[in-house]
Each structure stands twice: as C-alpha cells, then as structure tokens.
ZASE-197645 format. One record per residue (C-alpha): residue in one letter; x, y, z. Coordinates in nm, 4 decimals, always signed. Each point is the difference from the previous one (the first is absolute). Layout:
N
REC   res          X          Y          Z
REC     A          X          Y          Z
...
***
This chain:
105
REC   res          X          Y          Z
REC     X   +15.2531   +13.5764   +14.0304
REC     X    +0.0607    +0.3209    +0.2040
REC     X    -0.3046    +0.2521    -0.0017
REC     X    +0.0111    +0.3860    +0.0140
REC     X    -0.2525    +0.2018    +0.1340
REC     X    -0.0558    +0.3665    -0.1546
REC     X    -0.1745    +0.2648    +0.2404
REC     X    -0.1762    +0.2346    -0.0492
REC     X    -0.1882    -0.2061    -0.2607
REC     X    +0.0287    -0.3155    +0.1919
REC     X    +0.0675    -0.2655    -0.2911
REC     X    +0.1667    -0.2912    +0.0548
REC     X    +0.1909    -0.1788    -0.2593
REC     X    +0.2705    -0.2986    -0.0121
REC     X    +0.3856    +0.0777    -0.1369
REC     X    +0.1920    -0.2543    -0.1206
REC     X    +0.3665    +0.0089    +0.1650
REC     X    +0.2614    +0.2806    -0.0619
REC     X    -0.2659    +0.1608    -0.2346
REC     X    -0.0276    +0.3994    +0.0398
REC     X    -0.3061    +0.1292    +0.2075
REC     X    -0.1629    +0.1754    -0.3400
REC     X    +0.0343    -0.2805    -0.1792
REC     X    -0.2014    -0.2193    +0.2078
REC     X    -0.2081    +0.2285    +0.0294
REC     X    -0.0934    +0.0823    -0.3618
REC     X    +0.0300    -0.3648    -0.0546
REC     X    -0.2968    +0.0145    +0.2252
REC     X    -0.2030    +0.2551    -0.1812
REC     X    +0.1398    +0.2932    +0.1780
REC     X    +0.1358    +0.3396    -0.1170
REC     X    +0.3065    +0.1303    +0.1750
REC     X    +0.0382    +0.3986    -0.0312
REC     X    +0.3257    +0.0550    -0.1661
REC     X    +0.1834    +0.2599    -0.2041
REC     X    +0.2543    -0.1511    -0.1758
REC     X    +0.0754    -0.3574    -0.1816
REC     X    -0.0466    -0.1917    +0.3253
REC     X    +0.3637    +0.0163    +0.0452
REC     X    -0.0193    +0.1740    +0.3227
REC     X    +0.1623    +0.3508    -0.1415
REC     X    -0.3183    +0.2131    +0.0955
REC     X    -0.0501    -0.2003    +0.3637
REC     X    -0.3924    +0.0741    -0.0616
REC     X    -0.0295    -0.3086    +0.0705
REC     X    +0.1248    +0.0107    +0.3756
REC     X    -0.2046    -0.1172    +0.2318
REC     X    +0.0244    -0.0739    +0.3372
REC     X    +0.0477    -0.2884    +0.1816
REC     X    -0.2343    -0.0836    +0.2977
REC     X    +0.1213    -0.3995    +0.0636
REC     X    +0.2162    -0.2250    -0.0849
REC     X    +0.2919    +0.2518    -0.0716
REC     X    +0.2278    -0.2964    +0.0159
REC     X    -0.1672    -0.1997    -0.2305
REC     X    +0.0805    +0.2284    -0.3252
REC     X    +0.3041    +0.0038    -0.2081
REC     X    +0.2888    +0.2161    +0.1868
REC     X    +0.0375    +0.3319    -0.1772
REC     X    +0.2453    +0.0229    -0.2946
REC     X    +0.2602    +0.2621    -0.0955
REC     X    -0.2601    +0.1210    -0.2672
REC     X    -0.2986    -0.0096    +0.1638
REC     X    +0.2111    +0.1991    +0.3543
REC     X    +0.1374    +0.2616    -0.2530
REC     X    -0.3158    +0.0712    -0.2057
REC     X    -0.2086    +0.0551    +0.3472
REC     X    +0.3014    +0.2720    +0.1241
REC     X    +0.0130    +0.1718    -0.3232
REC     X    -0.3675    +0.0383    +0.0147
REC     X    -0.1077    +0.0503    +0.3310
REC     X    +0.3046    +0.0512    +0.1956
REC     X    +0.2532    -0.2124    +0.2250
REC     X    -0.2463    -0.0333    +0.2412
REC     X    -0.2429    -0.2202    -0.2249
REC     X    +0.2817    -0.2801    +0.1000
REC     X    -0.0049    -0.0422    +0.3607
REC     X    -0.3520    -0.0700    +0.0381
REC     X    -0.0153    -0.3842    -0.1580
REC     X    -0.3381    +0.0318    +0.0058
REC     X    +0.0150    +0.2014    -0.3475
REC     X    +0.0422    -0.2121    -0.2920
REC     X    -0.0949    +0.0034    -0.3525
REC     X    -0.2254    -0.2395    -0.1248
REC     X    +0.1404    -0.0661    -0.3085
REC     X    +0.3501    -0.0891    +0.1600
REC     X    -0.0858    -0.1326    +0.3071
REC     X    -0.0317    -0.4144    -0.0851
REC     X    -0.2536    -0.2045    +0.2355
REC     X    +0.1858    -0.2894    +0.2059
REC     X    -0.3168    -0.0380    +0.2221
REC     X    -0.3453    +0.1147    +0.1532
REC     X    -0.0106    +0.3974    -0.0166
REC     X    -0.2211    +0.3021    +0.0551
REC     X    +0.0186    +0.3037    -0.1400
REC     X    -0.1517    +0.3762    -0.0330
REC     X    +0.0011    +0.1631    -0.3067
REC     X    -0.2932    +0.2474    -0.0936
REC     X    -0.0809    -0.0395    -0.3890
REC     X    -0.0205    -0.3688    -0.0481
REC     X    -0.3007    -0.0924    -0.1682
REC     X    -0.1033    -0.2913    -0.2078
REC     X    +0.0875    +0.0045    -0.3684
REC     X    -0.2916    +0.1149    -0.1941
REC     X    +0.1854    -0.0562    -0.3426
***
C-alpha cells in the first residue's frame, strides 16, 4: 500500500490506491486545514508536493480551474501544487503542508 509522508509534522501514514491525500490522512487520525466541504472549492487544502509528483492523480478540469480562479494562472504550471483533497494517491509520496496535526476529536 503506497505511503505519504507529511512535512513539516513528519507523520507517516499508508493510502489505499486512488484515494485523495486528506482522506488518508484523516483516515489516519489527521486533520487537514480546509475551508470548504472538502470539495477542493477553497484550495486551503493545497499543499505542496516535495516527491513523488508522478505518483498522484493527474490534475482534473475542476481541481486546474478552482486553483486559477483562486490563486491565479500561475498556480498551474508548477505541478508541484496540488490539493489534497483532489489529488488521489497511486504510490509512495511526500508532502509539505503546514497545519496538519493529529485529530484531537
């Protein structure tokens, strides 16, 4: 089962194929800042992608158009930027996102 690494908070946690990045994650016991239904409208969620940039989901229409309508056309030629809660694991990652911290609820 692929694994994704979160810095700065270095936890480590297993995703099961083509599942999204925050929901392995709070599958794992870890919150995921976000702003909106986890539908990736608010892209709070972005986060950036340190390794294994190949081994994520490719970006979709939705995901492309809701990171230019909120942070501009250049948020989409980096593919480093993705947002966790589109983005679906297809092997071993690591990741930076500042906010992740385990689930105290």
């Amino acid at each position: 089962m692929p694994r994704v690494r979160v810095e700065p908070l270095d936890a480590e946690f297993e995703a099961p194929l083509n599942e999204t990045v925050m929901e392995a994650a709070n599958a794992a016991g870890y919150w995921w800042p976000v702003g909106c239904n986890r539908n990736g409208e608010c892209t709070n969620c972005a986060m950036e992608v340190v390794s294994g940039v190949g081994r994520l989901s490719q970006m979709g229409r939705f995901e492309r158009s809701n990171l230019v309508r909120q942070r501009g056309q250049a948020s989409v030629q980096d593919p480093r930027l993705r947002l966790a809660c589109q983005a679906r694991v297809e092997g071993d990652i690591v990741v930076y996102k500042v906010g992740v911290r385990r689930d105290t609820l």
